[in-house]
DRENDO-1510 file (C-alpha; in Angstrom, 1 decimal, always signed):
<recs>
REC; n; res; u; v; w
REC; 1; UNK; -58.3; +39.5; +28.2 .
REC; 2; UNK; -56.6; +38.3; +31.5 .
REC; 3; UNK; -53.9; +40.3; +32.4 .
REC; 4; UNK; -52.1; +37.9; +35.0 .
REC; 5; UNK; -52.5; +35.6; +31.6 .
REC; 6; UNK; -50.7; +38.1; +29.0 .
REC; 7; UNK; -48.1; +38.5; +31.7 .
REC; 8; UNK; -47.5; +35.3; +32.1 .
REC; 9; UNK; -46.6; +34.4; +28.6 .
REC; 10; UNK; -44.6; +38.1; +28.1 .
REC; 11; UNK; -42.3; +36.7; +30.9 .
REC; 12; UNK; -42.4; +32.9; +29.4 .
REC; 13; UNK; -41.6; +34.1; +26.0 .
REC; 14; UNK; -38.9; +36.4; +27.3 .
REC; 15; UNK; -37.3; +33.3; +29.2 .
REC; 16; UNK; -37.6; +31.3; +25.9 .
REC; 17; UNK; -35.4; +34.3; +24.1 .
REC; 18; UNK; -33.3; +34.6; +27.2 .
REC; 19; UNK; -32.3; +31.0; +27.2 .
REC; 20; UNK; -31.4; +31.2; +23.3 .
REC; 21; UNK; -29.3; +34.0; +24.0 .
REC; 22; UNK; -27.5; +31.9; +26.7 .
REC; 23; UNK; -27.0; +28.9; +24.6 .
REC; 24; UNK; -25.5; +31.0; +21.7 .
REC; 25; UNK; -23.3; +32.7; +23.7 .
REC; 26; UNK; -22.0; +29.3; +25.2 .
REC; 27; UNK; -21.6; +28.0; +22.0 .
REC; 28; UNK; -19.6; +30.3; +20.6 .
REC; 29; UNK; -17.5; +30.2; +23.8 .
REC; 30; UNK; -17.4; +26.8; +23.5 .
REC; 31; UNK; -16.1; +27.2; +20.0 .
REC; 32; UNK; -13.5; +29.6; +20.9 .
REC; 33; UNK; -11.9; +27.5; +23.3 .
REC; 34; UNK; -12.1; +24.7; +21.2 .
REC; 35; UNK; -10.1; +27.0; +18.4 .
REC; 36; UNK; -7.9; +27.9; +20.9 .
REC; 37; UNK; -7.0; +24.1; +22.3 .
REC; 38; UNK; -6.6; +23.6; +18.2 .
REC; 39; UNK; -4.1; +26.0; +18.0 .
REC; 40; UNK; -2.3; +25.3; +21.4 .
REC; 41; UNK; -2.4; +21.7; +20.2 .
REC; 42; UNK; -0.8; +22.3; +16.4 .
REC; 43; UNK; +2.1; +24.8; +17.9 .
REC; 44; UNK; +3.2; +22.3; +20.1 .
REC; 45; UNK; +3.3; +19.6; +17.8 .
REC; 46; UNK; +5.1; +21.9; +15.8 .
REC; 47; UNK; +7.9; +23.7; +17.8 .
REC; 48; UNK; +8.2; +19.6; +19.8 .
REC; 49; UNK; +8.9; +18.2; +16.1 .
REC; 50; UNK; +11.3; +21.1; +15.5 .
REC; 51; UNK; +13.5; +19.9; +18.7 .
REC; 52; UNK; +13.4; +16.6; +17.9 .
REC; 53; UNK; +14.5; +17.1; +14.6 .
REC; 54; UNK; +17.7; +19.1; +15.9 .
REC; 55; UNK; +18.4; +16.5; +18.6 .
REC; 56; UNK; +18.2; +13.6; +16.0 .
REC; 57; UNK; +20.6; +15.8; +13.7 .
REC; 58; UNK; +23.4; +16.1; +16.7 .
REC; 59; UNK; +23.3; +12.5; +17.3 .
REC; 60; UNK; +24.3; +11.8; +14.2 .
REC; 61; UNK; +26.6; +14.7; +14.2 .
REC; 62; UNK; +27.9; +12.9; +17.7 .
REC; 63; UNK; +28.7; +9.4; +15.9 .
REC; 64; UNK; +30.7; +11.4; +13.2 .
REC; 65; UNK; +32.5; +12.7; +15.4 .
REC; 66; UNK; +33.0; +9.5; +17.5 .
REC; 67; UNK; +34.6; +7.8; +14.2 .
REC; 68; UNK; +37.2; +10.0; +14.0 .
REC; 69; UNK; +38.4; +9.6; +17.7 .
REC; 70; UNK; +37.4; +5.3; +17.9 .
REC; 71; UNK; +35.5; +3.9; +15.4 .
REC; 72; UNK; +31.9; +3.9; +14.3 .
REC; 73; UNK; +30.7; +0.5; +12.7 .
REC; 74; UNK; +34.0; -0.9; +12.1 .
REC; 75; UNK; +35.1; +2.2; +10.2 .
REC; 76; UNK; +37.8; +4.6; +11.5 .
REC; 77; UNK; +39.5; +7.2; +10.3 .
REC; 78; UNK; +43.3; +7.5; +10.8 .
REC; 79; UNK; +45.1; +10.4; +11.8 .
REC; 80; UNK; +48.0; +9.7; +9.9 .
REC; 81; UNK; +50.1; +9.5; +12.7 .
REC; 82; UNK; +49.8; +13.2; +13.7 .
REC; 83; UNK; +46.4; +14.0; +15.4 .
REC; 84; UNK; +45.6; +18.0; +15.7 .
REC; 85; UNK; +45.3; +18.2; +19.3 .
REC; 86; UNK; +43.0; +21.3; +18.9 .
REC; 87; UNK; +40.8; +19.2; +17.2 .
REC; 88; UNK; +40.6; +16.3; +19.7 .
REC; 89; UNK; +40.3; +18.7; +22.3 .
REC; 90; UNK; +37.2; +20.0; +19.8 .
REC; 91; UNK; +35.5; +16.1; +19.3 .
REC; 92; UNK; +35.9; +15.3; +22.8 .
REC; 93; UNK; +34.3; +18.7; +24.5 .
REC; 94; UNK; +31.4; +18.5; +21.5 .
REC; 95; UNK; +30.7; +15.0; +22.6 .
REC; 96; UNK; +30.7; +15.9; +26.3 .
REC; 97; UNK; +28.4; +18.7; +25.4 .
REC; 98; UNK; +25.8; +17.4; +23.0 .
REC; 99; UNK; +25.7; +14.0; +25.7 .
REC; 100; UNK; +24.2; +16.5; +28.0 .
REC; 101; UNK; +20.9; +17.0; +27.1 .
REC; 102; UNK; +20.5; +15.4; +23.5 .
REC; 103; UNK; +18.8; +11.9; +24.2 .
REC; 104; UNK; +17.6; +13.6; +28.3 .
REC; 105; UNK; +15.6; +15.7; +25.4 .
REC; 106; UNK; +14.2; +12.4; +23.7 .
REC; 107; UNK; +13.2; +10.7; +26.7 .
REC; 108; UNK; +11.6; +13.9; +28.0 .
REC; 109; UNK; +9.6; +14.3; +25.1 .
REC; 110; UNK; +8.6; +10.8; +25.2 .
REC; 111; UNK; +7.0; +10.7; +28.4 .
REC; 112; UNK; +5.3; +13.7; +28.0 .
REC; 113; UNK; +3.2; +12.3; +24.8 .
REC; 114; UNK; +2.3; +9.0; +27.0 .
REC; 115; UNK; -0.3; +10.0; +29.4 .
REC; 116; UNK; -2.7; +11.2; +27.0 .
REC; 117; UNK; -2.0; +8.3; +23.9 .
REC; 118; UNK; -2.5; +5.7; +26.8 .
REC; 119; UNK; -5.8; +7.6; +27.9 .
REC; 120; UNK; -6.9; +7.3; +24.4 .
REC; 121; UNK; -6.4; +4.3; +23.1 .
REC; 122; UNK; -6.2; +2.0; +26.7 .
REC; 123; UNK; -3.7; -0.3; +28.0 .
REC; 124; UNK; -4.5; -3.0; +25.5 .
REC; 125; UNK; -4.3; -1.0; +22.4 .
REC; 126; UNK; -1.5; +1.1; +23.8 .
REC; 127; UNK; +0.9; -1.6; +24.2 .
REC; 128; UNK; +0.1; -3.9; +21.1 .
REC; 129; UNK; +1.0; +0.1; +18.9 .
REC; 130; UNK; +4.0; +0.1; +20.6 .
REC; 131; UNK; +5.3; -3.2; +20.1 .
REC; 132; UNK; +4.2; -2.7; +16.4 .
REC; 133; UNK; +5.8; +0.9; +16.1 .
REC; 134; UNK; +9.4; +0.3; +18.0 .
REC; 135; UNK; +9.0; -3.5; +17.2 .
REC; 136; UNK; +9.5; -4.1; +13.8 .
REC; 137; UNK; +11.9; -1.0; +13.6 .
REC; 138; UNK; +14.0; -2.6; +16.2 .
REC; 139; UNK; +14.6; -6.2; +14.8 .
REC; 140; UNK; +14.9; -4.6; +11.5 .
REC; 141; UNK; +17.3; -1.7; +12.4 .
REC; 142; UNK; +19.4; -5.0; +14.5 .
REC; 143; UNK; +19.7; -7.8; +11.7 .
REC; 144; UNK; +19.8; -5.2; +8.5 .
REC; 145; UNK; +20.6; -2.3; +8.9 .
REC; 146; UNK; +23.4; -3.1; +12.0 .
REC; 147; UNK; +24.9; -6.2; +10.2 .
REC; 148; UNK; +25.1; -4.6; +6.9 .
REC; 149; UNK; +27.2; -1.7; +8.6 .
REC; 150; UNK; +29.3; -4.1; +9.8 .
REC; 151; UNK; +30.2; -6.0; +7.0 .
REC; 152; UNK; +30.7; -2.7; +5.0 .
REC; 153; UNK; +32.7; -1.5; +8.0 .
REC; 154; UNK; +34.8; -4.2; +7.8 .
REC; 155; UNK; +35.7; -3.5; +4.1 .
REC; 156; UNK; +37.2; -0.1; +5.1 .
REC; 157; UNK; +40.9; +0.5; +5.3 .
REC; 158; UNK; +42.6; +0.7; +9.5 .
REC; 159; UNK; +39.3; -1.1; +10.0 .
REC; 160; UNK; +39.4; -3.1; +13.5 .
REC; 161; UNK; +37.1; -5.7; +12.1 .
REC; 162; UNK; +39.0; -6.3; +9.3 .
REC; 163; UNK; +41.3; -8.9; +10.8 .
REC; 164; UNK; +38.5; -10.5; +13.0 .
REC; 165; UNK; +37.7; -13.6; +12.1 .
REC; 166; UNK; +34.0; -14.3; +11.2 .
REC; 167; UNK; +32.8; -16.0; +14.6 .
REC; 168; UNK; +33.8; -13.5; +16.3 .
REC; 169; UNK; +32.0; -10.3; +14.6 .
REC; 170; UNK; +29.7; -8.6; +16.4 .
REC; 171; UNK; +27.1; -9.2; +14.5 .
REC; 172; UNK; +23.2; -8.7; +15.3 .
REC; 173; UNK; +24.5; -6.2; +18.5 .
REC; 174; UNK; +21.8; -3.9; +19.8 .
REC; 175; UNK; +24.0; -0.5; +18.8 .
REC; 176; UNK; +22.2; +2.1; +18.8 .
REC; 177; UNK; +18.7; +0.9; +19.3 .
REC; 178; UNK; +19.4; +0.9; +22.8 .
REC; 179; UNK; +17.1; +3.8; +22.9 .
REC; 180; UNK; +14.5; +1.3; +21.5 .
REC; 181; UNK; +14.6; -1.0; +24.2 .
REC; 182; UNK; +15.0; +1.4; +27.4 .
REC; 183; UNK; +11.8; +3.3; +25.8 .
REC; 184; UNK; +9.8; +0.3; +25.9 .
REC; 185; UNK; +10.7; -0.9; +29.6 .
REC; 186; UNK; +9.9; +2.9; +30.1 .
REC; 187; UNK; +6.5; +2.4; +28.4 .
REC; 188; UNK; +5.9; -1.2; +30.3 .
REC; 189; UNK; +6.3; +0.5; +33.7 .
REC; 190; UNK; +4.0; +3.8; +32.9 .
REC; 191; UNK; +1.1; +1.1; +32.0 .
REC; 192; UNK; +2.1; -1.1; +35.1 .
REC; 193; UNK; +1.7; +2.2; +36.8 .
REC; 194; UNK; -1.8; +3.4; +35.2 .
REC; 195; UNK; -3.3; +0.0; +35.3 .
REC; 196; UNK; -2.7; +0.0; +39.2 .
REC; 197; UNK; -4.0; +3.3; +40.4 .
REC; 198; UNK; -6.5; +3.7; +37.5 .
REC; 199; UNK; -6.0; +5.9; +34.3 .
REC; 200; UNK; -7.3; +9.3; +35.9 .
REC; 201; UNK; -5.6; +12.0; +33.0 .
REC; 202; UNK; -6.9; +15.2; +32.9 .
REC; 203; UNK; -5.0; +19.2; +32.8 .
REC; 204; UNK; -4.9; +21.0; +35.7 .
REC; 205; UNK; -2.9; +23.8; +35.2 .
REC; 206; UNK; -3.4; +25.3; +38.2 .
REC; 207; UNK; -0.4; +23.5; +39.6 .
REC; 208; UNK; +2.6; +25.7; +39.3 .
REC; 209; UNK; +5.9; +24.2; +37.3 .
REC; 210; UNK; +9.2; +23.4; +39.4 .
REC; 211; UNK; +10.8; +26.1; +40.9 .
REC; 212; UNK; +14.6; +26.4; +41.6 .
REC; 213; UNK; +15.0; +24.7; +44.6 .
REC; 214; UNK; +13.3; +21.6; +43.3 .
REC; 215; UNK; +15.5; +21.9; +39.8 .
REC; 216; UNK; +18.3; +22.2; +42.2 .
REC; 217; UNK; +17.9; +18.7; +43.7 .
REC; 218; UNK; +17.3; +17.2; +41.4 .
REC; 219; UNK; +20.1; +17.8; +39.6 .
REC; 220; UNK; +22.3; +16.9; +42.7 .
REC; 221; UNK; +21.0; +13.3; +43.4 .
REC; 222; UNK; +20.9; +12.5; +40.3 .
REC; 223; UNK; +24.1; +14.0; +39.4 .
REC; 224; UNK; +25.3; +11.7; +42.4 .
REC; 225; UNK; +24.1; +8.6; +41.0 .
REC; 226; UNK; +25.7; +9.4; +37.7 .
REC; 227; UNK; +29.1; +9.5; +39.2 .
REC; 228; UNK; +28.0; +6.4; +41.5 .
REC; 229; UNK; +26.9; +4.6; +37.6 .
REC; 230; UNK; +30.6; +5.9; +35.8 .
REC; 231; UNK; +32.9; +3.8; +38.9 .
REC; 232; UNK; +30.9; +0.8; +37.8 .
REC; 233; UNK; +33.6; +0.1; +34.5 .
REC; 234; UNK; +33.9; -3.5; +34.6 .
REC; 235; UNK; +29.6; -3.6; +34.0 .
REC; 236; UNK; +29.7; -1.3; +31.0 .
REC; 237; UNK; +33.0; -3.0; +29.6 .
REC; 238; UNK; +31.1; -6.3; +29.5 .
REC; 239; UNK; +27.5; -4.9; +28.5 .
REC; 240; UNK; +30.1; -3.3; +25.4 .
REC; 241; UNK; +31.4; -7.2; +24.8 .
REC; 242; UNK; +27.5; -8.4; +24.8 .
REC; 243; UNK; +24.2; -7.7; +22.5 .
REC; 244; UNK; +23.6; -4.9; +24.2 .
REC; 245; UNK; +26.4; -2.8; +23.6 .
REC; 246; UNK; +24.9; +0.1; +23.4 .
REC; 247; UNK; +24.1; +0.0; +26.9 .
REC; 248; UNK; +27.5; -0.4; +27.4 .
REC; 249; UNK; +27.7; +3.0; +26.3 .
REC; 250; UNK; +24.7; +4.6; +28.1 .
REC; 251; UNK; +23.5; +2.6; +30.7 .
REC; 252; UNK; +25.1; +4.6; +33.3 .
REC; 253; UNK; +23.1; +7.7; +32.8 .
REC; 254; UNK; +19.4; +5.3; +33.0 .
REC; 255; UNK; +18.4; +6.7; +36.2 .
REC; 256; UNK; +18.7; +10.5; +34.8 .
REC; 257; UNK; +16.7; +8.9; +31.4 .
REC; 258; UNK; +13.8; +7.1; +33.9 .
REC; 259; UNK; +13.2; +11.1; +35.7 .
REC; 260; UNK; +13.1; +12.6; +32.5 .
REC; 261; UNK; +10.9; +10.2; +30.8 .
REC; 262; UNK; +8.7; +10.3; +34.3 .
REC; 263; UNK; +8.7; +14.4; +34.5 .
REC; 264; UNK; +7.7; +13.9; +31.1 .
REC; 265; UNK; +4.4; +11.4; +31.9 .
REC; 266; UNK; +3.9; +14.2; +34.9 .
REC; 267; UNK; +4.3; +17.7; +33.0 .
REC; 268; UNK; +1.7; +16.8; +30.3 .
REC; 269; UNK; -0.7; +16.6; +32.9 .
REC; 270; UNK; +0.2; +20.4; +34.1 .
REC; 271; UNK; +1.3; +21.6; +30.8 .
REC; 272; UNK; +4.5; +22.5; +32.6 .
REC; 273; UNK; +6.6; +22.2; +29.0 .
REC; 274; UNK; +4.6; +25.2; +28.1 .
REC; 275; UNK; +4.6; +27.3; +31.1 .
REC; 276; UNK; +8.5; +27.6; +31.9 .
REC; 277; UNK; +9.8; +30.4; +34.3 .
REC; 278; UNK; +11.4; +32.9; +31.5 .
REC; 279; UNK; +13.7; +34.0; +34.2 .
REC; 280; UNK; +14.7; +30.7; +35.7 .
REC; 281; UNK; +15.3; +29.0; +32.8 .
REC; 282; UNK; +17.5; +32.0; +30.9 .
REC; 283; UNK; +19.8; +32.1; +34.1 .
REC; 284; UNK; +20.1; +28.2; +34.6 .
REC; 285; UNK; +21.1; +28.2; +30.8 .
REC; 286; UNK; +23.5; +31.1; +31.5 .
REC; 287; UNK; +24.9; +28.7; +34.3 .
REC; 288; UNK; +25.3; +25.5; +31.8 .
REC; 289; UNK; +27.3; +27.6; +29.2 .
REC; 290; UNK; +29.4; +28.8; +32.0 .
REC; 291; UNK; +29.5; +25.2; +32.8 .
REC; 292; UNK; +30.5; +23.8; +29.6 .
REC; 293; UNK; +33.3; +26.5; +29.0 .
REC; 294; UNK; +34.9; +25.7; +32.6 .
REC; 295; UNK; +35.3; +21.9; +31.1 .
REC; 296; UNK; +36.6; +23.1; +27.8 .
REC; 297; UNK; +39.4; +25.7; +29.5 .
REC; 298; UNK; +40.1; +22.4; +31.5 .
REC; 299; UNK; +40.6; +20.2; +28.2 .
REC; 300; UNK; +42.9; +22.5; +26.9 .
REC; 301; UNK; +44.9; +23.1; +30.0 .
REC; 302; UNK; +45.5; +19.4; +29.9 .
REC; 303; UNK; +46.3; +19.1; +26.6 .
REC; 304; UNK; +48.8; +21.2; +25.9 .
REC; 305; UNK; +50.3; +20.3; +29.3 .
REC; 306; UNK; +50.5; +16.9; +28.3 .
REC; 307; UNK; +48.8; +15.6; +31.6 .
REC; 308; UNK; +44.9; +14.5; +29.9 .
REC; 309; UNK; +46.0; +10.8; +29.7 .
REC; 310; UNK; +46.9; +10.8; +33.4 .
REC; 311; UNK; +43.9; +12.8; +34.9 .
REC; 312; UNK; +41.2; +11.1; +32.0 .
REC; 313; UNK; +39.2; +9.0; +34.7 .
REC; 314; UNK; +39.2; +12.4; +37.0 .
REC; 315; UNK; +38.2; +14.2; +34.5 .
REC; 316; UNK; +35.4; +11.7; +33.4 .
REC; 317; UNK; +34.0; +11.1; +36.6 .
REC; 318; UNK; +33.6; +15.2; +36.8 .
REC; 319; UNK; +31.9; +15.4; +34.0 .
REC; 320; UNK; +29.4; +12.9; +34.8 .
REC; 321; UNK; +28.4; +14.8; +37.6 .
REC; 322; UNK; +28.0; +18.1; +35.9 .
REC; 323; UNK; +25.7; +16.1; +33.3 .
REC; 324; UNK; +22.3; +17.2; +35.3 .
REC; 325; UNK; +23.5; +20.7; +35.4 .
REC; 326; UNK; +24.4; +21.7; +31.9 .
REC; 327; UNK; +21.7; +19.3; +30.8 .
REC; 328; UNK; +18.6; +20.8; +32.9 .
REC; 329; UNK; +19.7; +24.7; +31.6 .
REC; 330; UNK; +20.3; +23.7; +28.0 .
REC; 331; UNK; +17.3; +21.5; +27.8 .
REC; 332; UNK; +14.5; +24.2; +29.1 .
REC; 333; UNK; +16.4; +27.0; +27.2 .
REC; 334; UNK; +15.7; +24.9; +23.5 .
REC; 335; UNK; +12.0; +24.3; +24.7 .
REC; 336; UNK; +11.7; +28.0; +25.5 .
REC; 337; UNK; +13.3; +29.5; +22.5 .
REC; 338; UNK; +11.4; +26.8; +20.0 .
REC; 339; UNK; +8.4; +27.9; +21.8 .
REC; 340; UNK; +9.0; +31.4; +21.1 .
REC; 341; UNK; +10.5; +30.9; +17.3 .
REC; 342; UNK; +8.8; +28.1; +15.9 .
REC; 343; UNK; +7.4; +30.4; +13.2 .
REC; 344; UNK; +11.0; +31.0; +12.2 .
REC; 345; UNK; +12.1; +27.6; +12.0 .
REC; 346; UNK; +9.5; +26.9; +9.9 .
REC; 347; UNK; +7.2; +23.7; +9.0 .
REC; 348; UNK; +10.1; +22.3; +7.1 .
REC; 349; UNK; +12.1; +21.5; +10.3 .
REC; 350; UNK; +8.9; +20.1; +11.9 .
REC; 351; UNK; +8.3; +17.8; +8.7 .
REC; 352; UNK; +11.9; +16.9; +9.6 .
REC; 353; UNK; +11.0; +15.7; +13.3 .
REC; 354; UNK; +8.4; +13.7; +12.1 .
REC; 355; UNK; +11.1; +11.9; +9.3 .
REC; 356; UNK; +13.8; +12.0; +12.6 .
REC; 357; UNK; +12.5; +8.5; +14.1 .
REC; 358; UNK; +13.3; +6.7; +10.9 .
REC; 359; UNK; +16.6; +8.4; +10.3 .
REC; 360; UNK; +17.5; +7.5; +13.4 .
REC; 361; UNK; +17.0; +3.8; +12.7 .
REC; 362; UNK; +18.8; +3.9; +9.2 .
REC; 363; UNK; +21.6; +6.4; +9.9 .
REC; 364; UNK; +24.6; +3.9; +11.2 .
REC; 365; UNK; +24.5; +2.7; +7.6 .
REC; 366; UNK; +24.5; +5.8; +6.0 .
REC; 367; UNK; +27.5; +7.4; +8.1 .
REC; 368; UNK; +29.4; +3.7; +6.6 .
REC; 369; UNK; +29.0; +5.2; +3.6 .
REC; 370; UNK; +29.6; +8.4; +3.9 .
REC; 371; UNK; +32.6; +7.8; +6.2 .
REC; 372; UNK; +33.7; +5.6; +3.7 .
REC; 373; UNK; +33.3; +7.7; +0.9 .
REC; 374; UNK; +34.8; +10.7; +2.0 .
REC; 375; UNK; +37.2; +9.7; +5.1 .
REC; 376; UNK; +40.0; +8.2; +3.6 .
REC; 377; UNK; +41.0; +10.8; +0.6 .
REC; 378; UNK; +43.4; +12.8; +2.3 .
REC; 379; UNK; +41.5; +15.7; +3.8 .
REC; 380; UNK; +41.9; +17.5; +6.5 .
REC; 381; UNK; +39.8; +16.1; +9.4 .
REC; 382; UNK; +37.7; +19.0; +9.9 .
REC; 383; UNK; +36.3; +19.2; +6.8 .
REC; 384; UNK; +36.3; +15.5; +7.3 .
REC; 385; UNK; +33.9; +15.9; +10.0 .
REC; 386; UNK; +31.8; +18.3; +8.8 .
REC; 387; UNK; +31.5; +17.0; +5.9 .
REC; 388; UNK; +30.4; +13.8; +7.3 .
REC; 389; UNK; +28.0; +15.2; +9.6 .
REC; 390; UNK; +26.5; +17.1; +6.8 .
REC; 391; UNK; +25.9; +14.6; +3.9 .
REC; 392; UNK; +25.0; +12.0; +7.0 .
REC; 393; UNK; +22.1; +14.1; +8.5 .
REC; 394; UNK; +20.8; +15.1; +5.1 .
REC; 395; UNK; +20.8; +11.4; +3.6 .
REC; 396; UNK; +19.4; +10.1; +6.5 .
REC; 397; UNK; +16.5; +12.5; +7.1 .
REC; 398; UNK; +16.1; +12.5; +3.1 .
REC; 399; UNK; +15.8; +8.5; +3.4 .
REC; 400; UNK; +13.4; +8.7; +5.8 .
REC; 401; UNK; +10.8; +11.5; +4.5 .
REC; 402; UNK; +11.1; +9.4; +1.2 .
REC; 403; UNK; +10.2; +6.1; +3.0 .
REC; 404; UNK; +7.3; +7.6; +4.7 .
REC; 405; UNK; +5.7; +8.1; +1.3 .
REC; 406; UNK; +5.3; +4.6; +1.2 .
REC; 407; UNK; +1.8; +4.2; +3.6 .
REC; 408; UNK; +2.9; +0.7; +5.2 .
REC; 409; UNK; +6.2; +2.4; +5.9 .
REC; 410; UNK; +4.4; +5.5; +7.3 .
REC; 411; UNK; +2.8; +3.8; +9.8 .
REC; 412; UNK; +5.7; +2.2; +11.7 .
REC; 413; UNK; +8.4; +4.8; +11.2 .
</recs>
């Protein structure tokens, strides 16, 4: 026997074994991380579908509120010619508050599911599931469910459509679909974007998140531009008189909406939604309650003191530019704490986020009803309002799960 021979198949059959070793070590790494991605992947679905849920709940908690103080489809409540103060002081600081962050949330979670949908399914494909998905919703939510508030509106008593005469309802008005429509232009400009410098997504989360200083101006220029949007009055006054009324309403904070959507588009490819500074974000939040309490102390000083009429555009203009800086704390401090308590909350409040696109489309007719139903029997407005909020949230969510039963349904909403 050769020896130079046997050695050379004792070191080629110790390569063979070698090798196999290798490749089953690599697969089960390989499977690891791909358990791992899994996992990463299903918690944030879960703890994002848990915020959206509670942002969806306060906008409708917002237009409850909003009936009681103007008027919400043609329905308004009367205050019987003796208003609590306390309690407008109470509507008017929650709807400063909640406008702070709730729909900057939507449009921040928004973006950040674009980037990797677009990389998946292509310009083409991307677009013609968008038109189909906030499409149909839209012309159905604007010549249904919108008209058929109105007219039920109108049948309410201290109703200010009820002496309007038919040519001149407001009928087939945009309302609150606006969110439809700025989404898509959002949508169209991210393509535009990606078909021009090529779609390139990958994570790389080597790239540290924003620090302070870049939160902080941010928050200044934009909080600039949203006192710059508010002096505009005469453009939202007539974008109120037109189709697009809702933008009449919320077209002055579009800038802040377009940075959101975009930070969204950009943090998914850093994962920066899931790598927030603990310490920044806890004393930035800290910062946007102190904040938000400074403008309540000053709604109550002018209350009682009789002078809020008078110093109302003062006041209005300063809130808009404190609208950055309450919203950027209150916004990272929900992603954090959903983050760390998404157990807790529980699948049933994710199941809810996935049900809070289509009760978001069908809840201006249920808070008609409700509002209807329960606002004019005498009680006290704050049981009024909560009341309201909480038979109109849990109708409209209910609706919707119980539409998305129906697999044609599903599919859109």
């Amino acid at each position: 026997m050769n020896p130079h021979a046997s050695n050379a198949s004792l070191q080629k059959r110790m390569r063979r074994i070698t090798n196999f070793g290798l490749q089953g070590f690599r697969a089960l790494g390989d499977a690891g991380s791909m358990t791992s991605q899994q996992t990463s992947a299903n918690q944030r679905l879960l703890y994002f579908d848990q915020i959206k849920a509670l942002m969806i709940a306060l906008v409708i908690f917002v237009h409850v509120l909003l009936a009681g103080s103007f008027s919400w489809s043609g329905v308004h409540i009367p205050s019987g010619g003796s208003a609590d103060p306390l309690f407008e002081v109470a509507v008017g600081w929650c709807i400063f508050f909640c406008q702070t962050f709730f729909m900057y949330m939507l449009f921040l979670l928004s973006g950040y599911f674009v980037p990797r949908s677009l990389h998946k399914k292509g310009i083409a494909h991307y677009l013609k599931d968008r038109l189909f998905r906030i499409g149909i919703p839209f012309l159905v939510g604007v010549l249904l469910i919108n008209n058929a508030s109105l007219l039920l509106g109108r049948l309410s008593p201290a109703s200010p459509l009820a002496e309007l005469p038919w040519n001149d309802m407001p009928f087939n008005r945009v309302g609150v679909l606006w969110f439809l429509v700025v989404l898509f232009v959002f949508d169209l400009l991210y393509c535009a974007w990606v078909a021009l410098r090529g779609d390139r997504f990958f994570v790389d989360t080597s790239v540290p998140t924003p620090q302070l200083r870049s939160w902080l101006i941010s928050a200044v220029v934009l909080a600039i531009l949203e006192v710059l949007m508010a002096t505009r009055s005469d453009l939202w006054a007539a974008l109120r008189r037109s189709q697009f009324d809702g933008l009449g309403f919320q077209g002055m904070h579009i800038f802040t909406y377009a940075f959101l959507f975009f930070l969204g588009c950009k943090a998914s490819f850093h994962r920066w939604l899931e790598r927030l500074n603990t310490h920044l974000v806890v004393r930035w939040f800290r910062f946007s309650c102190a904040l938000a309490l400074g403008v309540l102390a000053i709604l109550l000083v002018l209350t009682f003191n009789g002078t809020l009429s008078s110093d109302f555009g003062k006041l209005s203009l300063f809130e808009a530019f404190l609208f950055p800086f309450i919203g950027w704390g209150v916004i990272a401090y929900l992603l954090l704490w959903f983050q760390r308590n998404e157990n807790r909350c529980g699948q049933w409040l994710a199941t809810a986020g996935v049900d809070s696109f289509g009760a978001y489309i069908i809840h201006p007719l249920v808070l008609v009803v409700v509002l209807e139903a329960i606002g004019f029997i005498g009680l006290n407005h704050w049981l009024i309002a909560l009341a309201a909020s909480a038979l109109g949230i849990t109708i409209s969510f209910g609706i919707s799960h119980q539409l998305r039963r129906i697999q044609p349904v599903a599919r859109i909403i």
